[in-house]
MIDODO-678568 format. One record per residue: residue number from 1; residue in one letter; y, z, x of N, C-alpha, C, O in turn. Coordinates in Angstrom, 3 decimals, decimal comma. Last residue first. Layout:
// residues N
<kedo NUM "a" <Y Z X> <Y Z X> <Y Z X> <Y Z X>>
...
This chain:
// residues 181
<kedo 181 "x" <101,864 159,268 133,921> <102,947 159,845 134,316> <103,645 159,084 133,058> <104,847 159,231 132,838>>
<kedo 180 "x" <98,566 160,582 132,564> <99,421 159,155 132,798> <100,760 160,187 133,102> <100,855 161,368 132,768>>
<kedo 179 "x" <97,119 162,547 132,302> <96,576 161,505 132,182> <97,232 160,434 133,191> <96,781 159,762 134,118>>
<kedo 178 "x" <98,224 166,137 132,828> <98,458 164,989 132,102> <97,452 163,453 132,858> <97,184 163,533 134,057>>
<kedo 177 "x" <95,572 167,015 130,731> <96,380 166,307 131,569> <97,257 166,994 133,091> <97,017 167,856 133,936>>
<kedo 176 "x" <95,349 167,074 127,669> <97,091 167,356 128,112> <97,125 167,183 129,470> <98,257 167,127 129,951>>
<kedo 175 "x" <92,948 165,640 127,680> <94,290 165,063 126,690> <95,242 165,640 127,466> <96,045 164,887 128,015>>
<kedo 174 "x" <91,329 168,310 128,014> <91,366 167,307 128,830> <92,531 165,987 128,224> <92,711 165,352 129,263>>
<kedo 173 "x" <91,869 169,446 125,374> <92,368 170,102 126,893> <92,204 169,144 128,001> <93,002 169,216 128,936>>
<kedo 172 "x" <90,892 168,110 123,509> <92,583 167,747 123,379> <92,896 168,559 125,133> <93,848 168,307 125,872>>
<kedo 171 "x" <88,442 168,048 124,225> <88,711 167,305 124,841> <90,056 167,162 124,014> <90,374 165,990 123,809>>
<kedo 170 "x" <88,017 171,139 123,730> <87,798 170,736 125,075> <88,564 169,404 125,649> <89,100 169,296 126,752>>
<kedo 169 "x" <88,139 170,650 120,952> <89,309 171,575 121,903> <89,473 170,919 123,405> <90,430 170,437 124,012>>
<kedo 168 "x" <86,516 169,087 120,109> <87,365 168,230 119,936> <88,383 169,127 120,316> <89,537 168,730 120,156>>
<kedo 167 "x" <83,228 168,675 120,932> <83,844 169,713 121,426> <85,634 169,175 121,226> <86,124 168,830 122,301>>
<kedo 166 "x" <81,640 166,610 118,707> <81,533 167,340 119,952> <82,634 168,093 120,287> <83,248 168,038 119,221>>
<kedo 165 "x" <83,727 163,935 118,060> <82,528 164,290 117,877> <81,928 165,123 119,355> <81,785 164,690 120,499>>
<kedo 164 "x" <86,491 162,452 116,195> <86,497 163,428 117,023> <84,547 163,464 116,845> <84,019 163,118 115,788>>
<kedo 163 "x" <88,319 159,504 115,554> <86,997 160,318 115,248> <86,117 161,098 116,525> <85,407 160,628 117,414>>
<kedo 162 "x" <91,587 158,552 114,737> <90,757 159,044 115,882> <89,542 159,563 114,840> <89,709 159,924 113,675>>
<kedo 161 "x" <93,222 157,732 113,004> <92,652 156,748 113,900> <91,553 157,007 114,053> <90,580 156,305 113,776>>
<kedo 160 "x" <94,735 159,970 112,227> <93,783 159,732 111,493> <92,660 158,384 112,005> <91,568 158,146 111,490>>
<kedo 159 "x" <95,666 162,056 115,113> <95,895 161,020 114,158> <94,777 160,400 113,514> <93,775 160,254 114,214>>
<kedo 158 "x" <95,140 163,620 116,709> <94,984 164,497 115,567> <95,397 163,026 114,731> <95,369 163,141 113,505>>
<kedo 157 "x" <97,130 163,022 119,339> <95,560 163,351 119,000> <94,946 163,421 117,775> <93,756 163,167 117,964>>
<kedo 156 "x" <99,426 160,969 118,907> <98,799 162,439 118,476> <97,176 162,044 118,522> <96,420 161,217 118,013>>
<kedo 155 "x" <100,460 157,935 120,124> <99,849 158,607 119,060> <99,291 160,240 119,328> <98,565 160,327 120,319>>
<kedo 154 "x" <102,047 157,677 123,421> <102,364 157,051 121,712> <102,048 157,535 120,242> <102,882 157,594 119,339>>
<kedo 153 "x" <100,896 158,289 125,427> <101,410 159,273 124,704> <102,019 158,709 123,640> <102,584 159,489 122,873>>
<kedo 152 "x" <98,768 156,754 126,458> <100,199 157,050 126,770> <100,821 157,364 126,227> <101,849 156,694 126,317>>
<kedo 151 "x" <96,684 157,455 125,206> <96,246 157,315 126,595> <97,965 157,773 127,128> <98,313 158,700 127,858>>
<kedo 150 "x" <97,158 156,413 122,240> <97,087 157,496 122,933> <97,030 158,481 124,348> <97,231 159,684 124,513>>
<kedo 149 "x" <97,463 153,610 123,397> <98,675 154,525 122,946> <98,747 155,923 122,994> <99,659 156,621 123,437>>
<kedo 148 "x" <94,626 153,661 124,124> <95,253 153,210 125,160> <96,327 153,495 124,332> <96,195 154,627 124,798>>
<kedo 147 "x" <93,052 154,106 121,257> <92,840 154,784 122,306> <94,014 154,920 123,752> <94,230 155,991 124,319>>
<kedo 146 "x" <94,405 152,212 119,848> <94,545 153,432 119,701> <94,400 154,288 120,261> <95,120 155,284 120,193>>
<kedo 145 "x" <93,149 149,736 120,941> <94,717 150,009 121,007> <95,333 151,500 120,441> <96,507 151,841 120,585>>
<kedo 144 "x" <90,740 150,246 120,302> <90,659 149,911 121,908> <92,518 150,435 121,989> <93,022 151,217 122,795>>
<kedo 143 "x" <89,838 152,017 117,906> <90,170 150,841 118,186> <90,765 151,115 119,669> <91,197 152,215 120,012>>
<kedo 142 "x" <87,935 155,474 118,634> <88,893 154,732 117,879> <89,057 153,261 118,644> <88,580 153,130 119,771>>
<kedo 141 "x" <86,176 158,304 119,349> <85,981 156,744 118,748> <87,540 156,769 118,681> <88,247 157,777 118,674>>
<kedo 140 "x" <85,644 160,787 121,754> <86,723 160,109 120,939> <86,330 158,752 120,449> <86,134 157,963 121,373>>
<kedo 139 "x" <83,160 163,223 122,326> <83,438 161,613 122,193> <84,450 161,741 121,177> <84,405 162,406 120,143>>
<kedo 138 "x" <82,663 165,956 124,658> <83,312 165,457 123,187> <83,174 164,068 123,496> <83,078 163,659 124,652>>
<kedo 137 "x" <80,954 166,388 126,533> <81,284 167,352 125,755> <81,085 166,723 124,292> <80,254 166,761 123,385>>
<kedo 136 "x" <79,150 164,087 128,968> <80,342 164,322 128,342> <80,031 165,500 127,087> <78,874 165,528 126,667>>
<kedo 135 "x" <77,534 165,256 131,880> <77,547 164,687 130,497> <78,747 165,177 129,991> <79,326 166,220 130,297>>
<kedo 134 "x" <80,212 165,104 134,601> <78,456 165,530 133,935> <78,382 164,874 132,836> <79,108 163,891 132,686>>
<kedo 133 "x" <83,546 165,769 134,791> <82,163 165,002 135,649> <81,097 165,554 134,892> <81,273 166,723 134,550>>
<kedo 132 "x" <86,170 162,586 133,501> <85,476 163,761 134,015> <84,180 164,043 134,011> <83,394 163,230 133,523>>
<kedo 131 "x" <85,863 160,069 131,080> <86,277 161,029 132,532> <86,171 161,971 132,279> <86,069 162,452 131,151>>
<kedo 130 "x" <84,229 157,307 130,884> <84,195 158,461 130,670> <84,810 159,295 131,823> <84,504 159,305 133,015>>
<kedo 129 "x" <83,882 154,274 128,086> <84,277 155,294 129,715> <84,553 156,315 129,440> <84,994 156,680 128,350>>
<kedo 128 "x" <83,089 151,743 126,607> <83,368 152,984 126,538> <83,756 153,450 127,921> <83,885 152,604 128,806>>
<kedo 127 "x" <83,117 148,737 123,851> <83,378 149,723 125,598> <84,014 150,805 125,477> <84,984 151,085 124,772>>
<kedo 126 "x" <83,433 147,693 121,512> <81,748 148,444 121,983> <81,861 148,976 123,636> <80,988 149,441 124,369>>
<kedo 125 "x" <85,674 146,565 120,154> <84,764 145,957 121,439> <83,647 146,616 121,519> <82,668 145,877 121,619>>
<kedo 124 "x" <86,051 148,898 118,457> <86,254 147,166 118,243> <85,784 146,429 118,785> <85,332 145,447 118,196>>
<kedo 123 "x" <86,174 150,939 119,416> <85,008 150,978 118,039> <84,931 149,322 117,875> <84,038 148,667 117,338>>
<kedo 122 "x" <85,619 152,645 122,425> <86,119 151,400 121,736> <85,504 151,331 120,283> <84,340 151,688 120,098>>
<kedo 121 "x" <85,328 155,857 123,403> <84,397 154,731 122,393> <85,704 154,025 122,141> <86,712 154,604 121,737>>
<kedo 120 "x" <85,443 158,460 125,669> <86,423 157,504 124,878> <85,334 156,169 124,374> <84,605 155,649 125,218>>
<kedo 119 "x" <84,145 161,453 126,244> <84,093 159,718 126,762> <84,749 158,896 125,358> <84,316 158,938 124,206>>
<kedo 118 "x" <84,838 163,640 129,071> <85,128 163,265 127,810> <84,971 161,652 127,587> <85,416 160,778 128,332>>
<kedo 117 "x" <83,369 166,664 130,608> <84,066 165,105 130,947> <84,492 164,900 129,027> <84,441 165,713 128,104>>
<kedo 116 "x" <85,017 169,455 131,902> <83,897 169,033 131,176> <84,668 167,248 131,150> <85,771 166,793 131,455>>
<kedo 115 "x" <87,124 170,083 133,498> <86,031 170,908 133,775> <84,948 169,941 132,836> <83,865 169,806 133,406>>
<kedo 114 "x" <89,505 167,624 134,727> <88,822 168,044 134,000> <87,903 169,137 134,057> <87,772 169,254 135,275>>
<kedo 113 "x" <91,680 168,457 138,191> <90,179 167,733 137,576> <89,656 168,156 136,217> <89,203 169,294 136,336>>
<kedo 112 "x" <94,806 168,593 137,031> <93,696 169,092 137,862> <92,202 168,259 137,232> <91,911 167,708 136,171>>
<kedo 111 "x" <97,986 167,218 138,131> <97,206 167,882 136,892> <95,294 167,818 137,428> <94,807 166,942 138,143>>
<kedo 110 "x" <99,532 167,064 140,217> <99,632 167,051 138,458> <99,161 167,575 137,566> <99,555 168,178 136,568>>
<kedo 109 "x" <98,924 166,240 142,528> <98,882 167,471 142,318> <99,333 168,031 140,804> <99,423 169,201 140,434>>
<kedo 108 "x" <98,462 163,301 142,948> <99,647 163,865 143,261> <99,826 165,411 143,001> <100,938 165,862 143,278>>
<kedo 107 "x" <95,403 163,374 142,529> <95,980 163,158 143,490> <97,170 163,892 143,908> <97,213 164,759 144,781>>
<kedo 106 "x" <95,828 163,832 139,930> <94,961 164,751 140,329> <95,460 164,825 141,906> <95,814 165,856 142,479>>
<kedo 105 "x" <97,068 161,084 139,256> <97,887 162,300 138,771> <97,222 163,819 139,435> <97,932 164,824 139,468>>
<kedo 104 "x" <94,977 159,734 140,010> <96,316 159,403 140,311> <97,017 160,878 140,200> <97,397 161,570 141,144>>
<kedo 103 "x" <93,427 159,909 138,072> <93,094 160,207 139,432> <93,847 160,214 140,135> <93,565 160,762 141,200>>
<kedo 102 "x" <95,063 158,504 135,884> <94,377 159,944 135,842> <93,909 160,082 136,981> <94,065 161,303 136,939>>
<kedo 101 "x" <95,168 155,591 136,833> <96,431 156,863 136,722> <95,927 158,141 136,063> <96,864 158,844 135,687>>
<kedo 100 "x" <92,605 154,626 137,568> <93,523 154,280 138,021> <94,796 155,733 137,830> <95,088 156,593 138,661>>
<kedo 99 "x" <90,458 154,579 135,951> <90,209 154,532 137,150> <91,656 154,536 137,561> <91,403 154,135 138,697>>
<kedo 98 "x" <91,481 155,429 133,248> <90,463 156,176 133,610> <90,615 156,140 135,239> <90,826 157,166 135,885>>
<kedo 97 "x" <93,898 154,029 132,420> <94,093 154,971 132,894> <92,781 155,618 133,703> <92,997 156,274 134,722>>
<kedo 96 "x" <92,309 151,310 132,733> <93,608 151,762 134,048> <93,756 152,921 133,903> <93,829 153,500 134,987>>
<kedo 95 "x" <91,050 151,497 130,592> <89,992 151,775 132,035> <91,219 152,092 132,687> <91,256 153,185 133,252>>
<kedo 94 "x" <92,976 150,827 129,058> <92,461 152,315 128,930> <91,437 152,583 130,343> <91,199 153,650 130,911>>
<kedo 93 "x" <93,708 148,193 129,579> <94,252 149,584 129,393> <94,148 150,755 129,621> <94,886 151,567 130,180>>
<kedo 92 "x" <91,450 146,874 128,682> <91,065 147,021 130,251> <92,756 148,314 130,623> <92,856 149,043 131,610>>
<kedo 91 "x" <91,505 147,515 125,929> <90,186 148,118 126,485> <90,706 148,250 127,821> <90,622 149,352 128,363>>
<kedo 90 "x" <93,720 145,876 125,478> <93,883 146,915 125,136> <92,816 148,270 125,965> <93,120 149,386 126,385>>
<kedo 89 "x" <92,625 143,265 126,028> <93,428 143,815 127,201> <93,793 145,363 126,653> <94,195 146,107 127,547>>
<kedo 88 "x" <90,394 143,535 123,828> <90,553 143,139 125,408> <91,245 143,578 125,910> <90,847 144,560 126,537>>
<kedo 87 "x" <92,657 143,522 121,619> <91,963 144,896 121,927> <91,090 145,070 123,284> <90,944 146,153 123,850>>
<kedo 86 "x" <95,731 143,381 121,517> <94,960 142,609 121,532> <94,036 143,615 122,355> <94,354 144,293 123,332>>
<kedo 85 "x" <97,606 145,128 119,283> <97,348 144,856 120,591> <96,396 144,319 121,136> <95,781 145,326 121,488>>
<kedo 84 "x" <99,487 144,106 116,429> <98,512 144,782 117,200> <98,374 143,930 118,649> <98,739 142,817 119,029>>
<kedo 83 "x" <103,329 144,832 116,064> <101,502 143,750 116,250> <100,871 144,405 116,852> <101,253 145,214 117,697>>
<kedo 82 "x" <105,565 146,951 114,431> <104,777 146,638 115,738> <103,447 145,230 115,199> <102,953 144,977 114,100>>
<kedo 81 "x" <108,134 146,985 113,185> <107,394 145,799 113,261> <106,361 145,270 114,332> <106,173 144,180 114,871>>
<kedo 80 "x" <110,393 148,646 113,608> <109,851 149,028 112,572> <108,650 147,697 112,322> <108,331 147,500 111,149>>
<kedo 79 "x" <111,602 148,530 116,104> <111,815 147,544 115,323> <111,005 148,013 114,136> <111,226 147,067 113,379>>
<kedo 78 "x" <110,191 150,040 117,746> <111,594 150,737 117,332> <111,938 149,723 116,389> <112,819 150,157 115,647>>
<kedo 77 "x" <108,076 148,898 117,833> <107,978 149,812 116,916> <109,434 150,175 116,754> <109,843 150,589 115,670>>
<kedo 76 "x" <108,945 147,155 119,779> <108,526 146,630 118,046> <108,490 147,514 117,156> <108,736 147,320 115,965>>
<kedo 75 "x" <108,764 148,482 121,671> <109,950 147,876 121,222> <109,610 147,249 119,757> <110,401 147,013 118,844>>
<kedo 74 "x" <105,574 149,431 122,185> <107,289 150,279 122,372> <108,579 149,509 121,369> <109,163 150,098 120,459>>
<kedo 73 "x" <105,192 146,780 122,068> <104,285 147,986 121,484> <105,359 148,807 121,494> <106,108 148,723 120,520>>
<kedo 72 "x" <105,979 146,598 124,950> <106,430 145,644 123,663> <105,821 146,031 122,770> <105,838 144,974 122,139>>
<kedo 71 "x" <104,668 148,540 126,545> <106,449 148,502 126,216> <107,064 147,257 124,836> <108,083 147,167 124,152>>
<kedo 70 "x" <102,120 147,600 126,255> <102,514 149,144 125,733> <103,771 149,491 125,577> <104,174 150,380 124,826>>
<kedo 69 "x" <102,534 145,360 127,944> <101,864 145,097 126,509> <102,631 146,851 125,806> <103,546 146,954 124,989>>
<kedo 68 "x" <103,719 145,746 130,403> <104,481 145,535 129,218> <103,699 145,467 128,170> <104,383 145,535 127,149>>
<kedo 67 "x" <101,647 147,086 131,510> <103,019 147,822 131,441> <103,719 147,158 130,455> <104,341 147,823 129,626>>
<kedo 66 "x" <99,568 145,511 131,579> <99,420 146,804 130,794> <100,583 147,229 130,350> <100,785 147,662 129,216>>
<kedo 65 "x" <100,833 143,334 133,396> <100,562 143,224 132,056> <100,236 144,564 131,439> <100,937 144,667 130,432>>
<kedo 64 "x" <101,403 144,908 135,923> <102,584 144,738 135,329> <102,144 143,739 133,735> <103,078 143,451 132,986>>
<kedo 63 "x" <98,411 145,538 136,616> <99,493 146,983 136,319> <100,696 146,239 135,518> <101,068 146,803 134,490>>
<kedo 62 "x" <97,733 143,497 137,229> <96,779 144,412 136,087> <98,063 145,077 135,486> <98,535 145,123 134,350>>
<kedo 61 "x" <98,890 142,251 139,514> <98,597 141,867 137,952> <98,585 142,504 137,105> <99,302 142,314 136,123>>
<kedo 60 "x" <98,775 144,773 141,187> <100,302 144,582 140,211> <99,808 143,648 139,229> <100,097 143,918 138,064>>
<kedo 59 "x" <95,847 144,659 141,672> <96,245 145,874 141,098> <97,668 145,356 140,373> <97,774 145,469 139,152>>
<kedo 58 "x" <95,699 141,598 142,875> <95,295 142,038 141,601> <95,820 143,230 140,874> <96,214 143,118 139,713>>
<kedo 57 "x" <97,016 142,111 145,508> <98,126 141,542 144,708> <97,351 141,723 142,864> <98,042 141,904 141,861>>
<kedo 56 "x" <95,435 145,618 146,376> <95,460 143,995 146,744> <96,664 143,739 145,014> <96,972 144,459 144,064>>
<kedo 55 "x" <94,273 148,245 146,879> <95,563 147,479 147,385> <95,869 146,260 147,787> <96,315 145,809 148,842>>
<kedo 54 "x" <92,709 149,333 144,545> <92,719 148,377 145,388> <93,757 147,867 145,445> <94,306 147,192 144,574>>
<kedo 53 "x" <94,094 152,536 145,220> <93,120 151,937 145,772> <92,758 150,724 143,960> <92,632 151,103 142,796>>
<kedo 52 "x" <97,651 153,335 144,665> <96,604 153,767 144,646> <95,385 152,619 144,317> <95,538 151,861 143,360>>
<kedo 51 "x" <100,300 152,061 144,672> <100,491 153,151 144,871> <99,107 153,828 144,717> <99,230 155,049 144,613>>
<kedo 50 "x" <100,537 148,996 147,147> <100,010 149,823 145,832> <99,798 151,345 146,038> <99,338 151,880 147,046>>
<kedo 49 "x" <101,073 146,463 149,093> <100,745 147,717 148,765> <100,576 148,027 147,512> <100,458 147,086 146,727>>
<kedo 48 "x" <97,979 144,017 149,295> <99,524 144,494 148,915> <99,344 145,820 148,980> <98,279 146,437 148,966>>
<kedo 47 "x" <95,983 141,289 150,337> <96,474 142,257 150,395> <97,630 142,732 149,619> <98,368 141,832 149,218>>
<kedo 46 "x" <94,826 139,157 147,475> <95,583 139,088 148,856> <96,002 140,798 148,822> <96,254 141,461 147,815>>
<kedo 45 "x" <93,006 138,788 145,147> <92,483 139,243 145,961> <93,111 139,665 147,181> <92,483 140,351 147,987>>
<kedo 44 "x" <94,623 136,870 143,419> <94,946 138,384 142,773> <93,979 139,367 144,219> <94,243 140,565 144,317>>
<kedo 43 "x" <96,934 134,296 144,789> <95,305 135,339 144,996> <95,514 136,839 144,378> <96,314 137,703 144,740>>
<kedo 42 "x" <99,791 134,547 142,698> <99,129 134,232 144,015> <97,533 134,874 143,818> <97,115 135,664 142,972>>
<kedo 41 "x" <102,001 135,496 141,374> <101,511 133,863 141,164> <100,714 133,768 142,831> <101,048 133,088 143,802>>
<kedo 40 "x" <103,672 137,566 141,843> <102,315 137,910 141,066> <101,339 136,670 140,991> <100,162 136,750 140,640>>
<kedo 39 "x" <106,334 136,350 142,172> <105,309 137,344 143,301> <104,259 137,216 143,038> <103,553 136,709 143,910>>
<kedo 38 "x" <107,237 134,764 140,347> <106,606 134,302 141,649> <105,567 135,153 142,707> <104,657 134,902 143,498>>
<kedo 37 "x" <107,184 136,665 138,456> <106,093 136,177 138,464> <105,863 135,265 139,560> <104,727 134,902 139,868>>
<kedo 36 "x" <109,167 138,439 139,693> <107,912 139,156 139,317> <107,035 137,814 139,502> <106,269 137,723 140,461>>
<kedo 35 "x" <111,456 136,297 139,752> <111,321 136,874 140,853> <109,644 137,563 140,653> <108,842 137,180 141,506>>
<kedo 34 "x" <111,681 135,963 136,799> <111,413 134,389 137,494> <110,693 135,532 138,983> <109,477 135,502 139,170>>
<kedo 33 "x" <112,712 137,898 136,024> <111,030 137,869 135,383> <110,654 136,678 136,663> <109,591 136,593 137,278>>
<kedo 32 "x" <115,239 138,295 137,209> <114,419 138,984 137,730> <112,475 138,798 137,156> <111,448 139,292 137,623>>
<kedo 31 "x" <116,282 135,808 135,779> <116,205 135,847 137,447> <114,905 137,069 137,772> <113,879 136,822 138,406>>
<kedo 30 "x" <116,747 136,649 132,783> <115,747 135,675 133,984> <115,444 135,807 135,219> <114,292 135,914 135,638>>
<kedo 29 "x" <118,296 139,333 133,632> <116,480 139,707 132,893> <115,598 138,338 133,213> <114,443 138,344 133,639>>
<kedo 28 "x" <120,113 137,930 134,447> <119,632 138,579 135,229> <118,277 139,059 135,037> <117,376 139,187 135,866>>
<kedo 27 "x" <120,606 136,780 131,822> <120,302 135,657 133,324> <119,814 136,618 134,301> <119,011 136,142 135,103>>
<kedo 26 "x" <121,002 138,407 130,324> <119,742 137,552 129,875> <119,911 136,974 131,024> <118,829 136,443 131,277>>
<kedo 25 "x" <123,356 139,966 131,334> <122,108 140,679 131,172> <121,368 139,712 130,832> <120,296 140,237 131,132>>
<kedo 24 "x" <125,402 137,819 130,656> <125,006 137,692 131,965> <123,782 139,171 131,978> <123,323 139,236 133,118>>
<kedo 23 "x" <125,468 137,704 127,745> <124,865 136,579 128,692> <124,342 137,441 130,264> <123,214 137,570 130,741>>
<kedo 22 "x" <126,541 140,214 127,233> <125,268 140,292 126,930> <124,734 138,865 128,056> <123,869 138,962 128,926>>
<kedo 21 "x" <129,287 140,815 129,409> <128,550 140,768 127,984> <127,330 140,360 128,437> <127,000 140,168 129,607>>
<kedo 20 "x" <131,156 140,152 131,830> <130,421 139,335 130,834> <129,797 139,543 129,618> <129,712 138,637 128,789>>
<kedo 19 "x" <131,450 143,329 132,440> <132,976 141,951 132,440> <132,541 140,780 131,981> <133,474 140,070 131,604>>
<kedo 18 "x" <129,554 144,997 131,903> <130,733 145,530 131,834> <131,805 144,066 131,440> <132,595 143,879 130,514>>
<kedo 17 "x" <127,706 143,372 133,213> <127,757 143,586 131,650> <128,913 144,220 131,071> <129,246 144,032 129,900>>
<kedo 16 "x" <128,375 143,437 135,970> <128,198 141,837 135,336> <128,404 142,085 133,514> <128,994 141,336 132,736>>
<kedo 15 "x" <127,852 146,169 136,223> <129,072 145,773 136,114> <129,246 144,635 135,936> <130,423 144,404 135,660>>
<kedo 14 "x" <125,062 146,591 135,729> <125,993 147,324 135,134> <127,341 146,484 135,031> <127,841 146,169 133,951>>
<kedo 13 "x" <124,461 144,326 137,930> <123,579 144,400 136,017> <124,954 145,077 135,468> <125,819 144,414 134,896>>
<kedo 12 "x" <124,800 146,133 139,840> <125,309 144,451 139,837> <125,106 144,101 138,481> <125,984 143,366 138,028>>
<kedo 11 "x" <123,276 148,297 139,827> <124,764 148,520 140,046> <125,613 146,956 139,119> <126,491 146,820 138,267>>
<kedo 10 "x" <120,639 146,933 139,894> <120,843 147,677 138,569> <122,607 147,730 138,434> <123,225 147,384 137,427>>
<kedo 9 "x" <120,536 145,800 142,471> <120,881 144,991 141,358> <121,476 145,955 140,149> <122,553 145,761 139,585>>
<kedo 8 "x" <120,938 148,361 143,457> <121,598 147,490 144,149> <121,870 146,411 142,602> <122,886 146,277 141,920>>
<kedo 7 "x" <118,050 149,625 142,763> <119,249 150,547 142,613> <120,749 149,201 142,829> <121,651 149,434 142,024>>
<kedo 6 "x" <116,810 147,604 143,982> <116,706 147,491 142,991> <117,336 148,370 142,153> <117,327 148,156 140,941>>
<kedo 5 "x" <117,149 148,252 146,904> <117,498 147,091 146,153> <117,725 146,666 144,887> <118,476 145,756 144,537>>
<kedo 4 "x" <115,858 150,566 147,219> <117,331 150,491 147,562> <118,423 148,951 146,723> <119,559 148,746 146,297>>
<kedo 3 "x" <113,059 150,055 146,304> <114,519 151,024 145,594> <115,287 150,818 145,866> <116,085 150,707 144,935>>
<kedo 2 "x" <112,050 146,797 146,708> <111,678 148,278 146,562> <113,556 148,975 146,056> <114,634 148,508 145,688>>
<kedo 1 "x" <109,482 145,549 144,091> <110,777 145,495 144,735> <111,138 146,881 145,245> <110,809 147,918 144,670>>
């Protein structure tokens, strides 16, 4: 949706909650999921824009399940009652950042190409990837959902999750990034 509009509803949200209460925030949180998934309910192959390569209706699939798995992951924890993250979509997580919002961020002038690469181990699935360029330095192990919190700044490097092997400076220096906006 783009900004002007969606600055527009937010106004309309504010002041529906101001003079209704909580109802009229759950009809608008309908209306607007009803609005996403009509969009998203099509050829994941059809053109779209997108803020970086493949600019087809697949990239917002991808992008608007990652986004909430890691925000309801978010909200549970403020609930003192997170679930785990289902470690499939947890894995294809962590590729988004690899191919997707770390190149991204190099792009926008953020943050600079790695010097040494670093390759992230699933320990749950057995998938791995690797950024930055040559043989990798350091390997990070951990569960697919540890990796991808870490990915977005949820967990510390240094958390007991993680199993560091190889150069574990190099790759907290490739960690700061930044990775993800």
């Amino acid at each position: 949706m783009g900004g002007r509009r969606r600055h527009r509803r937010a106004w309309r949200l504010r002041t529906a909650c101001r003079t209704a209460g909580a109802g009229a925030l759950m009809r608008w949180f309908d209306e607007a999921s009803e609005t996403l998934l009509k969009a998203l309910d099509t050829d994941p192959s059809a053109p779209a824009w997108t803020f970086h390569p493949p600019h087809t209706v697949g990239f917002w699939q991808r992008r608007r399940c990652l986004e909430a798995l890691v925000h309801r992951w978010d909200a549970e924890r403020a609930l003192g009652t997170p679930r785990p993250l289902d470690a499939q979509l947890a894995g294809e997580g962590v590729a988004e950042v690899i191919d997707t919002m770390a190149p991204r961020q190099v792009e926008r002038g953020r943050a600079q190409l790695p010097r040494h690469a670093l390759r992230f181990e699933a320990t749950d699935t057995g998938a791995s990837w690797t950024y930055g360029p040559g043989t990798p330095v350091v390997t990070l192990a951990a569960r697919a959902e540890n990796l991808l919190l870490l990915l977005w700044g949820r967990l510390p490097a240094d958390d007991e999750a993680f199993v560091w092997d190889g150069d574990p400076e190099a790759g907290r220096r490739i960690l700061e990034g930044p990775l993800t906006a």
